[in-house]
The first five atom37 places (N, CA, C, CB, O) and aatype in JSON, in Angstrom:
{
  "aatype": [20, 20, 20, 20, 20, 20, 20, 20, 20, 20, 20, 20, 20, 20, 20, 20, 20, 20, 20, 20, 20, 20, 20, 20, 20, 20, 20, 20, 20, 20, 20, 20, 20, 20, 20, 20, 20, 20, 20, 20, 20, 20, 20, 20, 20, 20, 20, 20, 20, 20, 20, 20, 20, 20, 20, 20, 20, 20, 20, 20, 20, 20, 20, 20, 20, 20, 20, 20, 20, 20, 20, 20, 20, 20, 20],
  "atom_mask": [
    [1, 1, 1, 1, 1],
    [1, 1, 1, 1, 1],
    [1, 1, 1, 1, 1],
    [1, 1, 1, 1, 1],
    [1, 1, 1, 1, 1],
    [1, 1, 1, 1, 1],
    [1, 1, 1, 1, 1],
    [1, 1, 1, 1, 1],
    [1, 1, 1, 1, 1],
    [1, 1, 1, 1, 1],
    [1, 1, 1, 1, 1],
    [1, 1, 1, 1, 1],
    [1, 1, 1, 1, 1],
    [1, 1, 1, 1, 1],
    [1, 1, 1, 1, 1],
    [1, 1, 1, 1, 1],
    [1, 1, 1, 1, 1],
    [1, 1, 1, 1, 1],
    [1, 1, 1, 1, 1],
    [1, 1, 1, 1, 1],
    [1, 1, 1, 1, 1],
    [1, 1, 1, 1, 1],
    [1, 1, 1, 1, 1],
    [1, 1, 1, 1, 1],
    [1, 1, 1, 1, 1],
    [1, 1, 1, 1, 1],
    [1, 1, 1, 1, 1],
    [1, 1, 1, 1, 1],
    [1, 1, 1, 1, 1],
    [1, 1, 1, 1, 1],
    [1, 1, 1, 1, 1],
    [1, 1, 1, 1, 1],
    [1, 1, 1, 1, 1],
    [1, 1, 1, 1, 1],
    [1, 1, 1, 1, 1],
    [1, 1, 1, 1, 1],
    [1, 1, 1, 1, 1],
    [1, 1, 1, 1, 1],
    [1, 1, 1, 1, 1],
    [1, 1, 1, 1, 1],
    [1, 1, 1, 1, 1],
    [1, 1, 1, 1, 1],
    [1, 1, 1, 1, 1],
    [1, 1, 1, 1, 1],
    [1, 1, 1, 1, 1],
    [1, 1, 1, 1, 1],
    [1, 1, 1, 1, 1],
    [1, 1, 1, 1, 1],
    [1, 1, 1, 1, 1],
    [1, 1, 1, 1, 1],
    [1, 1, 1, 1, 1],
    [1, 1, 1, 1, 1],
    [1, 1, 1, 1, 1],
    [1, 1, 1, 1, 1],
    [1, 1, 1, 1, 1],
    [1, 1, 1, 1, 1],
    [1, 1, 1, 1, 1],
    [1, 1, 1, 1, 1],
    [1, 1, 1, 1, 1],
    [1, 1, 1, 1, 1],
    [1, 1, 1, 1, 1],
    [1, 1, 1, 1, 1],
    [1, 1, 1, 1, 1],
    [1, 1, 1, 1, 1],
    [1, 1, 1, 1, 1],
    [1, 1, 1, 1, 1],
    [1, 1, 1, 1, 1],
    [1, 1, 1, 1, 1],
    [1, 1, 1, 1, 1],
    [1, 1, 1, 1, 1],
    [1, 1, 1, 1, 1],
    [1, 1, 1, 1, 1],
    [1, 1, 1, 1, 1],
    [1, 1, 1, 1, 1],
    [1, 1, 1, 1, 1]
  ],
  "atom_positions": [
    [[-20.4, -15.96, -18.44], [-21.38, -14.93, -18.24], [-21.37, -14.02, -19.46], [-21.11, -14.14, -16.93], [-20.27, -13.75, -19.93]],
    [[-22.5, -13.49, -20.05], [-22.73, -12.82, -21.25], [-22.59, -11.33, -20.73], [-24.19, -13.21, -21.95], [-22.97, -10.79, -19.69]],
    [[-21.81, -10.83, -21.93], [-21.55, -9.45, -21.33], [-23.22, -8.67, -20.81], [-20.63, -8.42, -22.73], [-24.41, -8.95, -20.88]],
    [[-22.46, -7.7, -20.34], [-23.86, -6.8, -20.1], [-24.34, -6.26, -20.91], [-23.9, -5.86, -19.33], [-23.7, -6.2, -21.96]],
    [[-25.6, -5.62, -20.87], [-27.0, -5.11, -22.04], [-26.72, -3.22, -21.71], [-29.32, -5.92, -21.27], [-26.78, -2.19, -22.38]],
    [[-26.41, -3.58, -20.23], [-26.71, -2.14, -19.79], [-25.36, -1.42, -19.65], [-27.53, -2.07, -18.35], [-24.32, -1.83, -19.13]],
    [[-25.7, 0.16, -20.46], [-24.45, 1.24, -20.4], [-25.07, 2.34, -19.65], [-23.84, 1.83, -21.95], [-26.26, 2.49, -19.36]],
    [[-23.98, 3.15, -19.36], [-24.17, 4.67, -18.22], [-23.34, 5.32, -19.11], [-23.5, 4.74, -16.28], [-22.55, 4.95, -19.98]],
    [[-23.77, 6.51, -18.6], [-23.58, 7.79, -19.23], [-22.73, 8.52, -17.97], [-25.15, 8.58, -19.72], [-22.91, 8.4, -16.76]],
    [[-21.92, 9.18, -18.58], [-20.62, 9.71, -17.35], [-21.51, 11.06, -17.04], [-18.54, 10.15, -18.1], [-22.26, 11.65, -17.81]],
    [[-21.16, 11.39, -15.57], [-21.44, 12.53, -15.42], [-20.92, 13.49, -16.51], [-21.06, 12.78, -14.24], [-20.21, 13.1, -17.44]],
    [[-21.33, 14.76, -16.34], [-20.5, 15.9, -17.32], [-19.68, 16.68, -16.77], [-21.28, 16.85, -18.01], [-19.26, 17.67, -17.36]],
    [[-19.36, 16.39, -15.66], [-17.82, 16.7, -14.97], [-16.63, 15.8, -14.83], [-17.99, 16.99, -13.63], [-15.47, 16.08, -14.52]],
    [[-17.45, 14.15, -15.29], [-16.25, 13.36, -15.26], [-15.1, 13.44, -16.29], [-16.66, 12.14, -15.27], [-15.23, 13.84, -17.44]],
    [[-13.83, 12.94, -15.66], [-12.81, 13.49, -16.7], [-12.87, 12.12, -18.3], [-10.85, 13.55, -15.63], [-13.01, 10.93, -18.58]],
    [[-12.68, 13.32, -18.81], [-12.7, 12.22, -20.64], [-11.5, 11.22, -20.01], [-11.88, 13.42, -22.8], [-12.01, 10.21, -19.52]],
    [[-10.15, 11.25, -19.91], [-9.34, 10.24, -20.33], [-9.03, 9.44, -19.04], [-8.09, 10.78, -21.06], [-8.98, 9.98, -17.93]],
    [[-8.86, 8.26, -19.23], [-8.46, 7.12, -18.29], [-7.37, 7.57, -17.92], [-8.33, 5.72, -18.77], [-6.74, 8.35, -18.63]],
    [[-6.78, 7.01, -16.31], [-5.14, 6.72, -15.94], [-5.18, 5.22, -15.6], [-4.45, 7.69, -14.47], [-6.04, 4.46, -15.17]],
    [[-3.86, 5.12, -16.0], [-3.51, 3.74, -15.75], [-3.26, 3.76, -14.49], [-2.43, 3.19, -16.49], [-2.95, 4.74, -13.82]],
    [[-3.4, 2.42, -14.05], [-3.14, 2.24, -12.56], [-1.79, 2.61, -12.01], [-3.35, 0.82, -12.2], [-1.63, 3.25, -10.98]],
    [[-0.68, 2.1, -12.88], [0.74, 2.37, -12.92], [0.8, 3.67, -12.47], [1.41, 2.2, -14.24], [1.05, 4.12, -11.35]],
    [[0.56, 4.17, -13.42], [0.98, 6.09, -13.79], [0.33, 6.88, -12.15], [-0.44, 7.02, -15.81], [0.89, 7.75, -11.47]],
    [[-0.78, 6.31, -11.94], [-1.32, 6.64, -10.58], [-0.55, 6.53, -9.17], [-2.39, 5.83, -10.46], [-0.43, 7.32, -8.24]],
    [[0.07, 4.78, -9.5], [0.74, 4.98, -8.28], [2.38, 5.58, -8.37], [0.68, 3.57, -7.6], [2.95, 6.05, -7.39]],
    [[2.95, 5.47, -9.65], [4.16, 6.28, -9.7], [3.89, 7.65, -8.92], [4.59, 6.54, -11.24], [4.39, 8.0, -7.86]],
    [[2.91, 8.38, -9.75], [2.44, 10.04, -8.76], [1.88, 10.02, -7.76], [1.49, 11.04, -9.29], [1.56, 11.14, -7.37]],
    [[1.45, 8.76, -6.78], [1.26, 8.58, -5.31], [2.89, 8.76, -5.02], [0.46, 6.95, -4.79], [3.35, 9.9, -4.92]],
    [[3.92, 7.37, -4.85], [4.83, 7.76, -4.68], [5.9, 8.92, -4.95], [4.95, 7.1, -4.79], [6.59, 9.29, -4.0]],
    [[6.01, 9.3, -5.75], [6.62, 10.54, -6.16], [6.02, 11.51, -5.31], [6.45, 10.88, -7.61], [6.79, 12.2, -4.66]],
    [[4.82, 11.69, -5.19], [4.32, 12.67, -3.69], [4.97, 12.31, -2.41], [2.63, 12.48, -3.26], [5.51, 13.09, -1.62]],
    [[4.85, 10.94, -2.29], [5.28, 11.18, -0.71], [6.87, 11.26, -0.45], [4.7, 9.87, 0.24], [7.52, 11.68, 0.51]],
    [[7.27, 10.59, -1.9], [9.24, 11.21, -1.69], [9.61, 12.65, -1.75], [10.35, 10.66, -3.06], [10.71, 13.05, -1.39]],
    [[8.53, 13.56, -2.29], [8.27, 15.05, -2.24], [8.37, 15.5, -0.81], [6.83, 15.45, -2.84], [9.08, 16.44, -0.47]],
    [[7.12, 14.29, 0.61], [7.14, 14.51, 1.79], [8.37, 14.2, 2.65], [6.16, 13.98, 2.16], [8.44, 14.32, 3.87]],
    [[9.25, 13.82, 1.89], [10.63, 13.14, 2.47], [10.77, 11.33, 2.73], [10.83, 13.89, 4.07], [11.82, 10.69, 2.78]],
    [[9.72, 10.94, 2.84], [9.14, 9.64, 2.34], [10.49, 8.68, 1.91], [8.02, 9.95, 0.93], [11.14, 9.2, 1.0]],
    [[10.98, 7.52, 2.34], [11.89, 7.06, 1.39], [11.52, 5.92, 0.85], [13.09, 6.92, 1.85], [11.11, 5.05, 1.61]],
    [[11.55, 5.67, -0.45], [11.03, 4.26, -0.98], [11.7, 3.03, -0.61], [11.04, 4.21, -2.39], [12.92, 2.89, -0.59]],
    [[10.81, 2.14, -0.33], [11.85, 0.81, 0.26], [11.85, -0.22, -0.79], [11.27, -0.03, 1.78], [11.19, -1.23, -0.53]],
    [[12.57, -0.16, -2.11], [12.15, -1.56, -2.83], [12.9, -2.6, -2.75], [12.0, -1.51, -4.14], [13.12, -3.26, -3.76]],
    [[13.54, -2.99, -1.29], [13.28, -4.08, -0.26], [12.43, -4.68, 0.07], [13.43, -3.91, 0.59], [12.56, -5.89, 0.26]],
    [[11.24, -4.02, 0.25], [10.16, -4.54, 0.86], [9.09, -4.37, -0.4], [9.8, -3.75, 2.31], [8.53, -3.43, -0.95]],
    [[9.11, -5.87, -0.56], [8.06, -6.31, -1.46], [7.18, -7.11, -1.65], [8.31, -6.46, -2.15], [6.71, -7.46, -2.73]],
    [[6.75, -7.67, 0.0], [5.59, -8.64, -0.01], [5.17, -8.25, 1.87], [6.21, -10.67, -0.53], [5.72, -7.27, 2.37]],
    [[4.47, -8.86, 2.51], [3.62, -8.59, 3.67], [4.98, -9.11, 4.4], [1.93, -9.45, 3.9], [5.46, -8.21, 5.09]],
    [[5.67, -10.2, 4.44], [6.78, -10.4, 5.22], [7.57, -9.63, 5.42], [7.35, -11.15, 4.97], [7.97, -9.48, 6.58]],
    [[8.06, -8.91, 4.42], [9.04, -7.89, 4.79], [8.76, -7.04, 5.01], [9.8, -7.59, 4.22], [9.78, -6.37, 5.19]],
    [[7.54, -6.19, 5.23], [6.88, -5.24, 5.23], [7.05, -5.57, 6.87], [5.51, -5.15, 4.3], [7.91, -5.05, 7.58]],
    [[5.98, -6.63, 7.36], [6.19, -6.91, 8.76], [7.27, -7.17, 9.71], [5.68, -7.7, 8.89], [6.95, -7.18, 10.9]],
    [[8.59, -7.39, 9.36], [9.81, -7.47, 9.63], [10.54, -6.39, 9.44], [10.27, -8.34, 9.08], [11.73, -6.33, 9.78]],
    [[9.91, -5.42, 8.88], [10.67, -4.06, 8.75], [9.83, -3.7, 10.3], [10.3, -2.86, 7.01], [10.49, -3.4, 11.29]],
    [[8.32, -3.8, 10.32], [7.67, -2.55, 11.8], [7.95, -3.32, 12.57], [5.94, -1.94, 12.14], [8.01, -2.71, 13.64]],
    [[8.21, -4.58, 12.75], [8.96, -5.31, 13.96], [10.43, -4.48, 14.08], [9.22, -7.16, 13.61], [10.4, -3.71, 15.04]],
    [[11.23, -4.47, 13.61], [12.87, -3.79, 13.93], [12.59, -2.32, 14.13], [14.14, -3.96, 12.48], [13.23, -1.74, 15.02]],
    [[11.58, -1.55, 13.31], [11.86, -0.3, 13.59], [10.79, -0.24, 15.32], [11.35, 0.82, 12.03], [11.24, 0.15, 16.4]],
    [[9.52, -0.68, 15.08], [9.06, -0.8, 16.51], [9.86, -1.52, 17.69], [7.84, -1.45, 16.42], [9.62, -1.1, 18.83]],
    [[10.56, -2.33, 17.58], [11.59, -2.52, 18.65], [12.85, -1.73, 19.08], [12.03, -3.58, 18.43], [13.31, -1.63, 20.21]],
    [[13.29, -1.23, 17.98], [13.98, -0.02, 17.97], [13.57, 1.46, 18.87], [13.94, 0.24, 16.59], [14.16, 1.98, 19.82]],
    [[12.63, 1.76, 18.32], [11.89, 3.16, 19.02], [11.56, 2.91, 20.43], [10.38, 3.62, 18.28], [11.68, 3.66, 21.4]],
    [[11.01, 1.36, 20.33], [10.09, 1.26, 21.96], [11.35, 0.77, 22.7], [8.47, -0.12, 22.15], [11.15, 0.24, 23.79]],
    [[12.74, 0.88, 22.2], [13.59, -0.29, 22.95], [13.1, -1.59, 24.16], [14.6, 0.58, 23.7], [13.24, -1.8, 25.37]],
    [[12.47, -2.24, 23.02], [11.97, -3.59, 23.37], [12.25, -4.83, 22.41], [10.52, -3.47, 23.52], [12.48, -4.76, 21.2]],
    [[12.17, -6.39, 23.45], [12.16, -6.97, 22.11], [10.94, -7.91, 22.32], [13.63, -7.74, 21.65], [10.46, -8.18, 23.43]],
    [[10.52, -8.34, 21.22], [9.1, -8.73, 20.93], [9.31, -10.18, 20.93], [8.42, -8.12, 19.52], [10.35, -10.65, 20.49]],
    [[8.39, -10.89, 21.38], [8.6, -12.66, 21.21], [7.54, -13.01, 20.2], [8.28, -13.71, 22.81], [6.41, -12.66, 20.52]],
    [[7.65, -13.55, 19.2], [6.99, -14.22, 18.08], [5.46, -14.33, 18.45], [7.66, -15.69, 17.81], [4.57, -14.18, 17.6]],
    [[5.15, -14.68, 20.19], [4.0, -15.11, 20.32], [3.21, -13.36, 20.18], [3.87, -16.14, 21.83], [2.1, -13.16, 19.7]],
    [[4.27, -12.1, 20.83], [3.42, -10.54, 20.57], [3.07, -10.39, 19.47], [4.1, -9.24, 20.77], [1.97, -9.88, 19.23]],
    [[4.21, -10.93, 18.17], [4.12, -10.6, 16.79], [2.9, -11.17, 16.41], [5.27, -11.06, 15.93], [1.77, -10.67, 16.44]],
    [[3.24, -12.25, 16.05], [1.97, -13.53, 15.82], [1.1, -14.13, 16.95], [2.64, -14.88, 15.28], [1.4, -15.07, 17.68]],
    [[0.1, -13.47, 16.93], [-0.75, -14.07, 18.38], [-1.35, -15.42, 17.58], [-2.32, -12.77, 19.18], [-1.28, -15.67, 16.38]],
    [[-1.95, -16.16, 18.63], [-2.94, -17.4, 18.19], [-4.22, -17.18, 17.63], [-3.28, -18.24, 19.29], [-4.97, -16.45, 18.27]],
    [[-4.6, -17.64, 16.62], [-5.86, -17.41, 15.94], [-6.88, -17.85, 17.28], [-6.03, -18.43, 14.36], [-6.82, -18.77, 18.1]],
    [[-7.72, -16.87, 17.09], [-8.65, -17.58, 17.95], [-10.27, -17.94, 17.7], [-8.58, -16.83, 19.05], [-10.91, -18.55, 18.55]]
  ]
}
């Protein structure tokens, strides 16, 4: 695909300099460890993410969950 023909003009309130995506989410996190927040870099894909609110939700609700509550059947 050939680049595009067409440019925009920034508002005149938009800010001049870019952030990197990085730098953005470092100062997301760094806010919420401000809120007491604790970082988990354990959990670093959807599995462990989901295996963490499985233990802590079985924990709180003192229940235990059968694979079929976790993972229902596509339907």
């Amino acid at each position: 695909m050939p680049p595009s023909k067409f440019t925009y003009d920034q508002p005149a309130d938009a800010p001049s300099s870019v952030l990197r995506e990085d730098t953005i989410e470092s100062g997301f996190i760094g806010k919420l460890q401000g809120l007491k927040y604790e970082y988990r870099r354990d959990i670093t894909n959807r599995a462990t993410l989901e295996q963490n609110f499985r233990e802590k939700f079985e924990a709180l609700n003192r229940v235990r969950l059968t694979d079929a509550e976790v993972c229902p059947p596509a339907r």
